[in-house]
C-alpha positions in Angstrom: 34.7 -7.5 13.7 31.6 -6.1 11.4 28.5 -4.9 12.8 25.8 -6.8 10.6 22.7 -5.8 10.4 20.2 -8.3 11.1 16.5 -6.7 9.9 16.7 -8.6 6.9 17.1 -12.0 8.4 14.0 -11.6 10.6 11.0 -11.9 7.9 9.1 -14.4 8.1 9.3 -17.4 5.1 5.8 -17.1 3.8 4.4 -15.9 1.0 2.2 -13.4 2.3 1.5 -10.6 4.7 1.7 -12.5 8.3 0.9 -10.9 12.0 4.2 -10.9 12.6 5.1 -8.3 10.3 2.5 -5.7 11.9 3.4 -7.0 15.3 6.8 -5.7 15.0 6.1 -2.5 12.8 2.7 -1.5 14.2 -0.6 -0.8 12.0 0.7 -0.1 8.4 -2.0 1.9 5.6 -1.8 -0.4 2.5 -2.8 0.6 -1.0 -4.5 -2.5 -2.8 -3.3 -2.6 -6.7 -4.9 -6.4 -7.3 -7.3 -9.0 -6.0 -7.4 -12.3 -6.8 -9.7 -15.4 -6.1 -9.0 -18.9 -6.6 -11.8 -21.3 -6.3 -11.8 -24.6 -5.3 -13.1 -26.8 -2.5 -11.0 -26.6 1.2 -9.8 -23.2 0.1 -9.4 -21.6 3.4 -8.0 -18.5 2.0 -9.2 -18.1 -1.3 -8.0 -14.2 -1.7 -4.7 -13.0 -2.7 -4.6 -9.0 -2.3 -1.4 -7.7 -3.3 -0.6 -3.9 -1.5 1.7 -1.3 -3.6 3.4 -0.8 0.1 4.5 -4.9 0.8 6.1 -7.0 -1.5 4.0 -10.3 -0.3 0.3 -10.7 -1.0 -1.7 -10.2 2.2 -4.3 -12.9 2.6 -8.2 -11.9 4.7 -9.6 -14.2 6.7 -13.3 -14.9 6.4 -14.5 -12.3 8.6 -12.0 -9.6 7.3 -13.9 -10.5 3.4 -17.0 -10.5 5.3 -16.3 -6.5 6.1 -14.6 -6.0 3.1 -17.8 -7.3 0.5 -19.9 -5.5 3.2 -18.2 -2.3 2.9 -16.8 -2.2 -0.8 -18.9 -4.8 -2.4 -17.9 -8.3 -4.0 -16.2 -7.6 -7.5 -12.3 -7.6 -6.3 -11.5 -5.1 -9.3 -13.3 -2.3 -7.7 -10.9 -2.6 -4.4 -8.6 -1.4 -6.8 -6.5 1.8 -5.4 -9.0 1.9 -2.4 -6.7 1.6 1.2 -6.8 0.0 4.4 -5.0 0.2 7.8 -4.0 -3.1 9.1 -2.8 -4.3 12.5 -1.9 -7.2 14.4 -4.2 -8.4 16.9 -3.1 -10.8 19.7 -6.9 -12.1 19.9 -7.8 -13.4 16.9 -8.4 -16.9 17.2 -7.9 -19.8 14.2 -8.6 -23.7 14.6 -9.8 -22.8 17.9 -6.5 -21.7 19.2 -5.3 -18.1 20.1 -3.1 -17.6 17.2 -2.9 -13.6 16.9 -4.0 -12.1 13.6 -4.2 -9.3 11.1 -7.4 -7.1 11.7 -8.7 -4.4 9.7 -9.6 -0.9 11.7 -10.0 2.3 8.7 -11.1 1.5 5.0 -11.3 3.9 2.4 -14.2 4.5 0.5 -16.7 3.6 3.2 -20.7 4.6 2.8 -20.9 7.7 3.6 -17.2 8.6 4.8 -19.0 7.3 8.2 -17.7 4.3 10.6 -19.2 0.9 9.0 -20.4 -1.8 10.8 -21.3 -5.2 9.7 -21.7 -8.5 11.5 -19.5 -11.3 11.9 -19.3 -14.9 12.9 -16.9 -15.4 16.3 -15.8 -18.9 17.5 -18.4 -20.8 18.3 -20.6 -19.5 15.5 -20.9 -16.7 17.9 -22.5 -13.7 16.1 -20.9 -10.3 16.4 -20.9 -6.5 15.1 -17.2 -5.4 13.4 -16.6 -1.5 13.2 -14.5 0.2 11.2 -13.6 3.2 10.7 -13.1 5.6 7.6 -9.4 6.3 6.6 -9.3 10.1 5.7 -5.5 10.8 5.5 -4.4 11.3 2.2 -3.0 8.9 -0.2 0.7 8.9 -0.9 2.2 11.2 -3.8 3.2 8.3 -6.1 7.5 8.5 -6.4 8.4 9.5 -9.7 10.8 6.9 -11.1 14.4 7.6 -12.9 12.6 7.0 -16.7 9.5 9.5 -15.1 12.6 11.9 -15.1 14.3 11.5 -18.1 11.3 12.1 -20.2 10.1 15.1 -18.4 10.7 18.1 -20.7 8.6 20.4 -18.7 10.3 22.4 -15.5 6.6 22.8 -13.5 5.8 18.9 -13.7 9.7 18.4 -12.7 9.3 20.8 -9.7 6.1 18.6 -8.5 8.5 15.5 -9.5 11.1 16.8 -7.0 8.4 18.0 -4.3 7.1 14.5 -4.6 10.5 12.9 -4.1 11.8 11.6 -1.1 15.2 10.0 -1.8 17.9 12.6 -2.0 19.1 10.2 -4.9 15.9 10.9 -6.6 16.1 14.6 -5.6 19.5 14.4 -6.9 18.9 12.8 -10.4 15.5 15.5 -10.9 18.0 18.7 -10.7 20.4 17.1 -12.9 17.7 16.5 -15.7 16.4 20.2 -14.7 20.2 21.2 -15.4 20.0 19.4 -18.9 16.7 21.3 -20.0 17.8 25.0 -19.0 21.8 25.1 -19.6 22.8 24.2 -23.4 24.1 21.1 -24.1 28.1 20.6 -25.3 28.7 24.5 -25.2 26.1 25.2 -27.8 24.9 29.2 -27.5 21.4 30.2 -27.0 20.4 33.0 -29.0 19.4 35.3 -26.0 16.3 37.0 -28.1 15.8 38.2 -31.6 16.8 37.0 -34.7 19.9 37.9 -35.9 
């Protein structure tokens, strides 16, 4: 009998980001590569904000824009490469049901490098103050990819290539290339100084 493993089967058929996906991993940091907004009447979610770390676009619900446009400003293209940490909360509430949520708690690039509140609307039009907090930890160190390696002809940027990597495939493929810059190719001699 075969031991299958079933993580793949367990994501959820949506298109986007869901609760259930930081339910069962825990709050995640995201790096935000693209907004998008489309317009039109009964939009409820209007914004599509794909994340370099999750293949599916993770959709903000009007109180999450509400802290974002507070905190970063309206013009999607300037949330460009900024970060936040999202988590699932169990209290979020949609259609007047207690449906469980995403939630944002650190942003990048606050005002200030300070905790930022701003006020929200609650169920029942119920006015309320959101905090979050500043996200200090470092961005990754993009991966290099396999054509990043190929072309590299220079042994200090390979060295930050391998410190960088963390695949031991990757690893792998950035001594080979290292191999093909400093050992002569198909037996050829290198002069070793002088000219003869």
């Amino acid at each position: 009998m075969t031991d299958f493993d079933m993580s793949d089967t367990l994501a959820p058929k949506s298109d986007q980001l869901d609760g259930v996906d930081l339910a069962a991993s825990g709050p995640q940091v995201f790096t935000i590569t693209k907004v998008t907004v489309k317009k039109g009447a009964g939009e409820q979610q209007p914004v599509s904000i794909s994340l370099a770390e999750f293949p599916r676009v993770w959709r903000p619900n009007l109180n999450t824009r509400r802290v974002l446009a507070a905190a970063w400003g309206g013009k999607g293209s300037a949330y460009v490469g900024r970060r936040v940490r999202l988590f699932y909360d169990p209290d979020v509430h949609y259609g007047g049901k207690q449906t469980g949520g995403i939630r944002v708690s650190h942003m990048s690039d606050l005002p200030g490098g300070k905790p930022f509140s701003t006020p929200i609307i609650l169920g029942q039009g119920r006015p309320a103050m959101y905090t979050v907090d500043p996200l200090t930890e470092p961005a990754p160190v993009p991966q290099p990819t396999a054509a990043d390696v190929a072309a590299c002809t220079d042994l200090t940027e390979l060295a930050a290539m391998h410190a960088a990597a963390t695949s031991p495939e990757l690893r792998a493929l950035i001594r080979a290339r290292k191999a093909e810059i400093t050992e002569p190719a198909d037996g050829a001699l290198i002069p070793s100084g002088g000219a003869s």
